[in-house]
Z-matrix of the N, CA and C atoms (Angstrom, degrees):
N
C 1 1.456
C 2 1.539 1 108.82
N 3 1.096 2 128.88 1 129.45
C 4 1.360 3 146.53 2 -177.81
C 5 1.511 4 98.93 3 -88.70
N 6 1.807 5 93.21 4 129.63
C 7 1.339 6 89.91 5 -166.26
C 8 2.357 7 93.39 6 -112.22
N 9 0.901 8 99.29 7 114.29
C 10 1.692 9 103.69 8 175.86
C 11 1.113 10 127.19 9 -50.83
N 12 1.982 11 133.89 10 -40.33
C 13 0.548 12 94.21 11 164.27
C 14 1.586 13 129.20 12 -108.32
N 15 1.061 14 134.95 13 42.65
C 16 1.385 15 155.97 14 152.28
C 17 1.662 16 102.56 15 -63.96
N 18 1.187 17 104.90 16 -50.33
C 19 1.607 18 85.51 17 -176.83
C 20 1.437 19 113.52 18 -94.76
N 21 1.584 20 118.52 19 -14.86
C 22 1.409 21 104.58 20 161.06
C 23 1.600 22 120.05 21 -83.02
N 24 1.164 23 114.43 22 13.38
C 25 2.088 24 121.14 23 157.08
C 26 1.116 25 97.00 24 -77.00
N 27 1.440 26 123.37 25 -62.57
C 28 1.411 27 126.10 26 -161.12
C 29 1.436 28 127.92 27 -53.45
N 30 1.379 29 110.39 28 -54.22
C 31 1.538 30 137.46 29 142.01
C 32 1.428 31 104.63 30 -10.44
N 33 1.521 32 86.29 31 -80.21
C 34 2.104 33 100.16 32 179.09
C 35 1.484 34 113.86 33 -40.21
N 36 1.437 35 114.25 34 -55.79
C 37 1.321 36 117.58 35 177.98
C 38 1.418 37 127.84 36 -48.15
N 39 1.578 38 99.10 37 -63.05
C 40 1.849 39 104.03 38 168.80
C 41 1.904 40 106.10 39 -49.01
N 42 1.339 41 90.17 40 -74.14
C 43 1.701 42 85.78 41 -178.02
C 44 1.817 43 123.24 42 -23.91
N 45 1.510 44 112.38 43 -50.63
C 46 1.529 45 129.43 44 -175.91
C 47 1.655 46 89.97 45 -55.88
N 48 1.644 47 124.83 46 -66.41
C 49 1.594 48 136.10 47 -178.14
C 50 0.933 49 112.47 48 -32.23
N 51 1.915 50 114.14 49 -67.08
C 52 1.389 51 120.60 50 -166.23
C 53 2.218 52 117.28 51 -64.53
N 54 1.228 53 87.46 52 -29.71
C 55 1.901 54 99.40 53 169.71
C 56 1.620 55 101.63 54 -61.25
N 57 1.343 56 120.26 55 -55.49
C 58 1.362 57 121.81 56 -145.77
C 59 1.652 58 100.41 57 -93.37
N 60 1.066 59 113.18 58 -31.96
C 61 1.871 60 105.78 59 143.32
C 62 1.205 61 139.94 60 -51.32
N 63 1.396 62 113.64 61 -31.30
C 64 1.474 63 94.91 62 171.49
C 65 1.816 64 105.47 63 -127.13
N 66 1.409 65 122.79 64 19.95
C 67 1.767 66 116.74 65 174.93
C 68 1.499 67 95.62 66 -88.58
N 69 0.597 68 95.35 67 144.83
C 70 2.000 69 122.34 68 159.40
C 71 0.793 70 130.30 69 -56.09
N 72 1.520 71 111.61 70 -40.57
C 73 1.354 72 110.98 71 -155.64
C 74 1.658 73 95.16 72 -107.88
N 75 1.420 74 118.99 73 -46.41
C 76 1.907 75 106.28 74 -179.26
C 77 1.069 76 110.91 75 -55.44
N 78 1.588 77 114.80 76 159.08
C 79 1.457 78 129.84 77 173.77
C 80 1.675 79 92.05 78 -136.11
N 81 1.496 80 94.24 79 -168.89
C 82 1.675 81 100.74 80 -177.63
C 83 1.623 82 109.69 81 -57.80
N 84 1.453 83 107.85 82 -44.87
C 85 1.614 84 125.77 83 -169.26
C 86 1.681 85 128.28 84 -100.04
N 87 1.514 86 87.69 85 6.37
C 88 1.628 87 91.68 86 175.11
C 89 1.905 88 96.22 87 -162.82
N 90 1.219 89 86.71 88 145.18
C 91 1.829 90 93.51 89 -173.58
C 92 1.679 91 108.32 90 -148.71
N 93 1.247 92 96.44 91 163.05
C 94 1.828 93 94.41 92 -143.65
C 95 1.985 94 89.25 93 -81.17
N 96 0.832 95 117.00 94 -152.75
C 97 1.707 96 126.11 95 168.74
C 98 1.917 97 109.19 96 -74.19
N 99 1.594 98 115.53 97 -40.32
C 100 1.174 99 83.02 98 172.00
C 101 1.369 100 116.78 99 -123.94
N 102 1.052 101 111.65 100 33.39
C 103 1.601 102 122.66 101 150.66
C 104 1.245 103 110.99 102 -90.22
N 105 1.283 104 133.40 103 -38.21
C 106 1.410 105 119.59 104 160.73
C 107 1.515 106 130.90 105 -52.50
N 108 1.503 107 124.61 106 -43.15
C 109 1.125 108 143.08 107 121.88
C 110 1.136 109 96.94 108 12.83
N 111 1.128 110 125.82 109 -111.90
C 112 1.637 111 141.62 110 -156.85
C 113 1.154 112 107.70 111 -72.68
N 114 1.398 113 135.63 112 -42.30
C 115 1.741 114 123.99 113 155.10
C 116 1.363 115 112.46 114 -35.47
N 117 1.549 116 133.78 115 -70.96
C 118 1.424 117 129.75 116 156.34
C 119 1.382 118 118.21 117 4.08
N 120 1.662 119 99.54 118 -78.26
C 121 1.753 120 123.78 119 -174.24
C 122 1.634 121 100.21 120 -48.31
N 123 1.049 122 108.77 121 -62.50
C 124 1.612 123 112.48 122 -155.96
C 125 1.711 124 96.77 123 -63.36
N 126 1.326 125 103.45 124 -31.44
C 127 1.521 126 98.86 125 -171.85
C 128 1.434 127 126.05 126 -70.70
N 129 1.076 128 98.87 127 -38.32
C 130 1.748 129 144.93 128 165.74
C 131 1.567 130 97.99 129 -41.84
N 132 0.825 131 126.18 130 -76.56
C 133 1.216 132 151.00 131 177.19
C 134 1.772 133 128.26 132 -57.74
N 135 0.742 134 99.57 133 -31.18
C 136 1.790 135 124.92 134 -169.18
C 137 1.692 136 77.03 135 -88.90
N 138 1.629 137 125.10 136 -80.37
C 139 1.707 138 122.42 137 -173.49
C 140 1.535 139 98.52 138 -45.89
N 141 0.898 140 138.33 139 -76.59
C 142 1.483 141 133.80 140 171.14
C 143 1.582 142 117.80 141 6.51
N 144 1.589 143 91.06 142 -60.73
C 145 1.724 144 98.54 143 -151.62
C 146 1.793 145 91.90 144 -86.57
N 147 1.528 146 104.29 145 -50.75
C 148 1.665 147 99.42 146 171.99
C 149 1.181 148 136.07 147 -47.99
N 150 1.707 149 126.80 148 -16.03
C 151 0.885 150 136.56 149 -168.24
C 152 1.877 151 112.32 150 -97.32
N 153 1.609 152 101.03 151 -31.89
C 154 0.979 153 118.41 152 -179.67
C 155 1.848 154 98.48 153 -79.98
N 156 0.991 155 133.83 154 -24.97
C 157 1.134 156 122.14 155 175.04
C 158 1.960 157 112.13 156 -92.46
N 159 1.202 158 111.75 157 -18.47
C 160 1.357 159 129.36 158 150.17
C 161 1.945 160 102.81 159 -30.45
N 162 1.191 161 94.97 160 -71.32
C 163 1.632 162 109.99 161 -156.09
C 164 1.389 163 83.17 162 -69.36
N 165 1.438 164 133.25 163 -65.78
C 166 1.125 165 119.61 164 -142.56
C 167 1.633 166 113.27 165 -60.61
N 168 1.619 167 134.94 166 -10.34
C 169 1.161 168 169.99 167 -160.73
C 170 1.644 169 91.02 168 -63.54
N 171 1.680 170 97.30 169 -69.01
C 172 1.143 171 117.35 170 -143.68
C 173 1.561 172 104.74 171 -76.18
């Protein structure tokens, strides 16, 4: 069973990587409008999926 949102974190993640490799302007501590964007997403997303595997634990 394919789990969705696992691969839409992952997604998020590469996507957040692949921006912050090649912009100029983000660093670790400051990120432009759409690197923040997708930092958001991935972050967003990443608590999502951990949390849901949190519960499923219990």
């Amino acid at each position: 069973m394919s789990d969705d949102l696992y691969r839409r974190y992952q997604y998020a993640h590469t996507a957040h990587q692949e921006h912050a490799r090649t912009c100029t302007t983000c660093t670790d501590t400051s990120r432009c409008p759409g690197g923040q964007r997708l930092y958001e997403a991935f972050a967003r997303l990443q608590d999502a999926y951990l949390n849901r595997q949190r519960q499923q634990r219990r």
